[in-house]
N, C-alpha and C positions, 0 to 999 in steps of 0.2 A: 529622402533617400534617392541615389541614382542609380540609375540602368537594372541590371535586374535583382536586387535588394531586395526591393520590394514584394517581387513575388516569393522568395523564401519563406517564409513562414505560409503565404496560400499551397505553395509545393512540400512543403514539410505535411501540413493537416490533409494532401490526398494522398499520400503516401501513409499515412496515420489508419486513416480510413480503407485505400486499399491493402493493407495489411491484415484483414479480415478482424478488422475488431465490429463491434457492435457499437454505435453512434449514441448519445443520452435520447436521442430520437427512437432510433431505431431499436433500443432498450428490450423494450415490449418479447416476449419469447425468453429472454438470458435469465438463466437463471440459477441459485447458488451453487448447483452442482457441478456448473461452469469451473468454479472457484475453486475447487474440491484439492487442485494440485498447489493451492499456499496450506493444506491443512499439514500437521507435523509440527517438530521441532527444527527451531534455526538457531543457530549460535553465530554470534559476530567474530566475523573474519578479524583475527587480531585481537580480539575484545579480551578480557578479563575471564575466566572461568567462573561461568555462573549468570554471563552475560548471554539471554536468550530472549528469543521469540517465540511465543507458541498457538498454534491454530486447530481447533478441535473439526472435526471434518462437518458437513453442513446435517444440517438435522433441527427439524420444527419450523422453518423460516432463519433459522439462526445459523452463524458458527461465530464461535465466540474464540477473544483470543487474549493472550495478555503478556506481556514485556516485561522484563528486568535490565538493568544495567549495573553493574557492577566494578566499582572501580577503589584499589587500595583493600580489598576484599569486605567491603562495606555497599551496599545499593543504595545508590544513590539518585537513583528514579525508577519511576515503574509504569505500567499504564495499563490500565483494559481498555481491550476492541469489544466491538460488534459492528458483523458484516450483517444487515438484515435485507429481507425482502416484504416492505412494504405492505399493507392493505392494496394499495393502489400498481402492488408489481415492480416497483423500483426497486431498486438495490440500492441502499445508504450501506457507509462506513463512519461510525460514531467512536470517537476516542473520547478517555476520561484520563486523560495524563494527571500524575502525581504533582498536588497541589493548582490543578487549573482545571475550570469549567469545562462541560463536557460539550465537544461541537460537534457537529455530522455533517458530512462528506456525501454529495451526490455520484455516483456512478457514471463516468461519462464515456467510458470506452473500455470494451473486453476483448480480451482475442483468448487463442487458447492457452499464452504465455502470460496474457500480462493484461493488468486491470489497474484503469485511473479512476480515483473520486478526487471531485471539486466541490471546495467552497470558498468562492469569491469574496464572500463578506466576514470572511473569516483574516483575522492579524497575520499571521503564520502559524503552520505553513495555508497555501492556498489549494496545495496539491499533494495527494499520496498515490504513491506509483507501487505497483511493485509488478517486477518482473523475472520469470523463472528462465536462467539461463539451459545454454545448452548441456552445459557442462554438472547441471543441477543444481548450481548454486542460487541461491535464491538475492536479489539485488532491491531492497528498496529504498525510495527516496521520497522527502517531503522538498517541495519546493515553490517560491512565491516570491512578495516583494516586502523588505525591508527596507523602508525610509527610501524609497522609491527608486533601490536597486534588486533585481534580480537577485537571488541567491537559490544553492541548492545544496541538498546537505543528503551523502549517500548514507544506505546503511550494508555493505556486503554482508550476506550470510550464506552458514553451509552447513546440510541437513545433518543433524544429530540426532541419537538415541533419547527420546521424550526420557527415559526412565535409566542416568546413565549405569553400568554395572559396576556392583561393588566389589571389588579385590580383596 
């Protein structure tokens, strides 16, 4: 890399940080009730009707959550979360996607918008983001390395009725 390239990504992670998140260091104190505002219903922007996200608010150590995708009006994947906190205080995010082993996600940064978990040793993805916009829409993303390119794959959502009303 020339001239200042290089420092981009060390300027991207302080700006990360002064953003008021919480560092996987700095962890220690954050806790699920941080989280509280991914709990509800998310439907995907564009998706299929029937196509949601859903997060129970936190309670026990837990908030549990779980996915459908829906396409041609048939589901064709689906997944459970759990966000936990730890014996040891951390906050893991564990997925069990439809048809694939279950992997967990370390917590590596919180703010009042938006919470990353990593795992490095994981295929894909490497990374789940989610971030609650200004506007309330809820944005997240898995993203990592495939055959040793970058990729990211968004999911837009926007908050709905858990319980929609019957006509």
């Amino acid at each position: 890399m020339t001239g200042d390239a290089g420092l981009l990504p060390i300027l991207g992670l302080l700006a990360f940080l002064a953003g008021g998140f919480h560092s996987a260091q700095a962890q220690d104190g954050a806790t699920l009730e941080e989280l509280s505002w991914l709990s509800g219903c998310w439907a995907g922007v564009g998706g299929e009707i029937g196509s949601v996200e859903q997060w129970m608010t936190p309670a026990g150590g837990t908030m549990l959550g779980m996915s459908r995708t829906v396409r041609d009006s048939q589901t064709v994947a689906y997944e459970y979360m759990q966000i936990r906190q730890s014996d040891d205080g951390r906050i893991e995010y564990t997925a069990m996607p439809s048809g694939q082993a279950a992997a967990t996600f370390a917590m590596i940064g919180l703010s009042e918008s938006e919470v990353i978990f990593e795992n490095l040793e994981h295929d894909f993805p490497q990374r789940i983001i989610y971030r609650l916009k200004q506007d309330g829409r809820l944005e997240a993303s898995i993203e990592g390395e495939v055959n040793g390119q970058a990729r990211t794959v968004a999911f837009p959502m926007q908050s709905t009725p858990c319980r929609p009303q019957v006509t």
